[in-house]
C-alpha distance (Angstrom), angle and dihedral (degrees) to the residues before:
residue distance angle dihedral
X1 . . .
X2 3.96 . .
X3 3.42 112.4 .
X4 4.04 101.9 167.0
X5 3.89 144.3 34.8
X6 3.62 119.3 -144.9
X7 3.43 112.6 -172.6
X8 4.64 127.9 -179.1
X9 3.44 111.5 -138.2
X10 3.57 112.8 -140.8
X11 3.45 113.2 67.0
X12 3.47 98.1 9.2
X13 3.77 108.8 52.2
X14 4.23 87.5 23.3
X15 3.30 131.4 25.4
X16 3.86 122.7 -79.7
X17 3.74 115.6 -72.7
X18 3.78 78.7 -150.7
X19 4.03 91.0 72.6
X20 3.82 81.0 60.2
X21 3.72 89.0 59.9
X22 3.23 105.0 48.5
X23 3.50 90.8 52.8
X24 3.85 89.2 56.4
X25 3.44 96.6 55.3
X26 3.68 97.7 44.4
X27 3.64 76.4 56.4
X28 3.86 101.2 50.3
X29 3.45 102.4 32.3
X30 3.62 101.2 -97.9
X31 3.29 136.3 151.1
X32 3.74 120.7 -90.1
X33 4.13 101.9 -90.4
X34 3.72 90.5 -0.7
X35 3.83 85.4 144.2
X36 3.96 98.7 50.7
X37 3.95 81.4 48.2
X38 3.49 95.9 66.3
X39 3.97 100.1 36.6
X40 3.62 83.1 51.4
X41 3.97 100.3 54.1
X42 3.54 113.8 79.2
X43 4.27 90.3 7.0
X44 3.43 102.4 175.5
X45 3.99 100.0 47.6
X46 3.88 109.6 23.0
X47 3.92 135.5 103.7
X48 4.09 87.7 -72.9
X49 3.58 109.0 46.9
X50 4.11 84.2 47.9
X51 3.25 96.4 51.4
X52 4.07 90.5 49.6
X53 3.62 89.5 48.6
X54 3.79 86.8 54.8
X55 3.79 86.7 -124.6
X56 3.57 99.1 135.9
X57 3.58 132.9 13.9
X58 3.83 132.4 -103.4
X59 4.24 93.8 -100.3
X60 3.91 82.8 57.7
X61 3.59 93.5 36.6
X62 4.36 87.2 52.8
X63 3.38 88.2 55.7
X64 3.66 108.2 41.5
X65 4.15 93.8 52.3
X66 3.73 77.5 49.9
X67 3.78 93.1 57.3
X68 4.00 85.1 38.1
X69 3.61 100.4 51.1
X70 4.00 94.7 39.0
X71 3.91 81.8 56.5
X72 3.82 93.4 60.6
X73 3.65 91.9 44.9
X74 4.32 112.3 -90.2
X75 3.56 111.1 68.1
X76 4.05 112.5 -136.1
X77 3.93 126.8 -170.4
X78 4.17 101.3 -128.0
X79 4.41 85.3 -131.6
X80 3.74 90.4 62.1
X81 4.05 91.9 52.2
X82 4.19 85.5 43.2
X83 3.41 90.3 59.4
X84 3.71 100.3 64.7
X85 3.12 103.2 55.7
X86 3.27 108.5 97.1
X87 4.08 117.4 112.3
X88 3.50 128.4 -139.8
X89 3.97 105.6 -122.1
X90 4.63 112.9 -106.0
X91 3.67 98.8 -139.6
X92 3.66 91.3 -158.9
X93 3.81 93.2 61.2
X94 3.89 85.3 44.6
X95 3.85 90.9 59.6
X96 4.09 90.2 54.3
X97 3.50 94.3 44.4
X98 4.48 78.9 56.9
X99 4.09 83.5 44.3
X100 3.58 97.7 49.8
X101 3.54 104.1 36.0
X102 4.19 108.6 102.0
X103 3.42 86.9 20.0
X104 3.95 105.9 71.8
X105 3.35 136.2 4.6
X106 3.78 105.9 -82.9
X107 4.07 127.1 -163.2
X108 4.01 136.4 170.4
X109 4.00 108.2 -138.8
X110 3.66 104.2 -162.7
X111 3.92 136.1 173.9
X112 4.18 95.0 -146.0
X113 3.32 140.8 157.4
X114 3.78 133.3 -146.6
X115 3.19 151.8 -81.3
X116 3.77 113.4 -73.0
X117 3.70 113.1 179.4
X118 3.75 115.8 -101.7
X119 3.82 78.5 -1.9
X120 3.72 87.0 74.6
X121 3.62 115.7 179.5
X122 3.80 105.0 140.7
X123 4.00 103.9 148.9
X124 3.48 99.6 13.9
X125 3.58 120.6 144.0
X126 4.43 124.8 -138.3
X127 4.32 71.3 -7.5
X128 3.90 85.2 -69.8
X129 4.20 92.4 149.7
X130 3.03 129.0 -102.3
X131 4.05 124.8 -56.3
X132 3.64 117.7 172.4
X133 3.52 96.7 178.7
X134 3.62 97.4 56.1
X135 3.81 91.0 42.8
X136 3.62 94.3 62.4
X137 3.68 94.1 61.4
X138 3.62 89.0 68.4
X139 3.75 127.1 92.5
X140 3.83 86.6 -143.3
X141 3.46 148.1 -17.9
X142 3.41 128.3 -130.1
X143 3.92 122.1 -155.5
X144 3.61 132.7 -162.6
X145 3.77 89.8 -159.7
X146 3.61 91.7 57.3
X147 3.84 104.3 35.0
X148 4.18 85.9 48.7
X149 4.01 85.3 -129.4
X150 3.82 131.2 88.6
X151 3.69 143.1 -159.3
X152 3.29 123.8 -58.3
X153 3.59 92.7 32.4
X154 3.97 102.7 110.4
X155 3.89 86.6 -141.8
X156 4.29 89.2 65.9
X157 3.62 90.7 55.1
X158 3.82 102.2 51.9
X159 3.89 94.1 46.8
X160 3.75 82.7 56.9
X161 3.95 99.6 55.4
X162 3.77 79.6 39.6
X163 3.71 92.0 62.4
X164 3.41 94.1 37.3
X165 3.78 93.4 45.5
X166 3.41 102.1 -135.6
X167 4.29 131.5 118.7
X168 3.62 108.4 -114.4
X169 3.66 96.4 -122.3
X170 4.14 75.4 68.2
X171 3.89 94.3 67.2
X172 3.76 147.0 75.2
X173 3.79 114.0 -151.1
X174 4.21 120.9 -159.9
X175 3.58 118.1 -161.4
X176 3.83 131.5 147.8
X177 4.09 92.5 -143.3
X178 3.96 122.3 81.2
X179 3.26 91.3 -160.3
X180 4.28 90.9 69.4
X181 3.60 95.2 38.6
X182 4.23 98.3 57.7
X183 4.15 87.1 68.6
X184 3.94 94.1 40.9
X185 3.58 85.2 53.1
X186 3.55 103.4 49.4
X187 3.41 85.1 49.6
X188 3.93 91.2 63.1
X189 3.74 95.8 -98.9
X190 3.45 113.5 147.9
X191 3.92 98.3 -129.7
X192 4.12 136.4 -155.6
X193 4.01 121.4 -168.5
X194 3.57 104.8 -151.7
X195 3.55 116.5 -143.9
X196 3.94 106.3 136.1
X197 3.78 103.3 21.3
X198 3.61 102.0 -154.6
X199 3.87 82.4 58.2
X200 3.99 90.0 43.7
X201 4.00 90.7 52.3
X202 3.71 90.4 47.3
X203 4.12 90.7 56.4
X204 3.79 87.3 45.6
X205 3.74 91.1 46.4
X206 4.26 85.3 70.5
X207 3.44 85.7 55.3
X208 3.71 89.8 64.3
X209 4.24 141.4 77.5
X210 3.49 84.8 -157.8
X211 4.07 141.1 61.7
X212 4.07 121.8 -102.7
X213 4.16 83.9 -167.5
């Protein structure tokens, strides 16, 4: 029986910060996914996963994914990848947070960082900006940045049932990155890789007793 909806933020309830990229480095030159290259080498210990585990700051974090991307060939400053982040809201996922809410347990699981001064990013989600109004339809949110662990460490996803009190074989997790849903589903989540979220909403909808529509 489902008891909870756990949902990323970034690139599931916004658009993919990874549009954003791809734009820059059509813009600089870069190769295609150059920037998903170097948060994905080293994953667990580089300038990113740091930064999400709020163990360094973002003037270290600048110059690290400096270090990091020079290393693989393009040198980036880490504020110029911070600054597109920011997601462009789905409405449709908007109108099933409305549906869901007071019906299930609902929680944001996001790997964030922050905030930074007139970098603000304090509640963000996947570093998707910051959206009050969608954060308040949440039971909870659940922060790398704050916990000091991130998705897709196994440990980040059992504190969250924990504070939502609920078995994992009781939830459905939505996140647009393989790589988090593997552990959730070895841990008896029942998981949903959003690429196309009409078609995302529709597997979650057989999830559900009641209708998203």
């Amino acid at each position: 029986m489902i008891k909870a909806v756990f949902w990323d933020f970034g690139g599931v309830i916004t658009s993919s910060p990874f549009e954003s990229f791809n734009r820059f480095e059509k813009e600089n030159n870069l190769p295609l996914d150059f920037l998903r290259s170097v948060n994905s080498t080293n994953p667990d210990s580089n300038a990113w996963a740091l930064l999400e585990r709020n163990e360094i700051d973002l003037e270290e974090f600048d110059l690290l994914f400096e270090r990091e991307s020079d290393d693989l060939g393009h040198p980036v400053k880490g504020k110029n990848v911070i600054a597109l982040l920011k997601g462009q809201i789905r409405p449709e996922m908007i109108a099933a947070l409305e549906k869901i809410k007071g019906n299930l347990l609902q929680a944001c699981l996001t790997n964030n960082i922050q905030s930074m001064g007139d970098m603000d990013f304090e509640g963000n989600v996947s570093a998707a900006g910051k959206h009050e109004e969608v954060m308040s339809m949440f039971d909870f949110v659940f922060e790398s940045s704050k916990e000091n662990v991130r998705k897709p460490d196994p440990e980040f996803y059992l504190r969250a049932c924990k504070r939502g009190d609920v078995d994992p074989s009781e939830v459905v997790f939505l996140d647009d990155l393989g790589i988090n849903l593997k552990p959730a589903k070895v841990l008896g989540m029942s998981t949903i890789k959003v690429v196309d979220p009409i078609e995302a909403l529709s597997e979650l909808q057989a999830f559900l007793d009641f209708d998203l529509s």
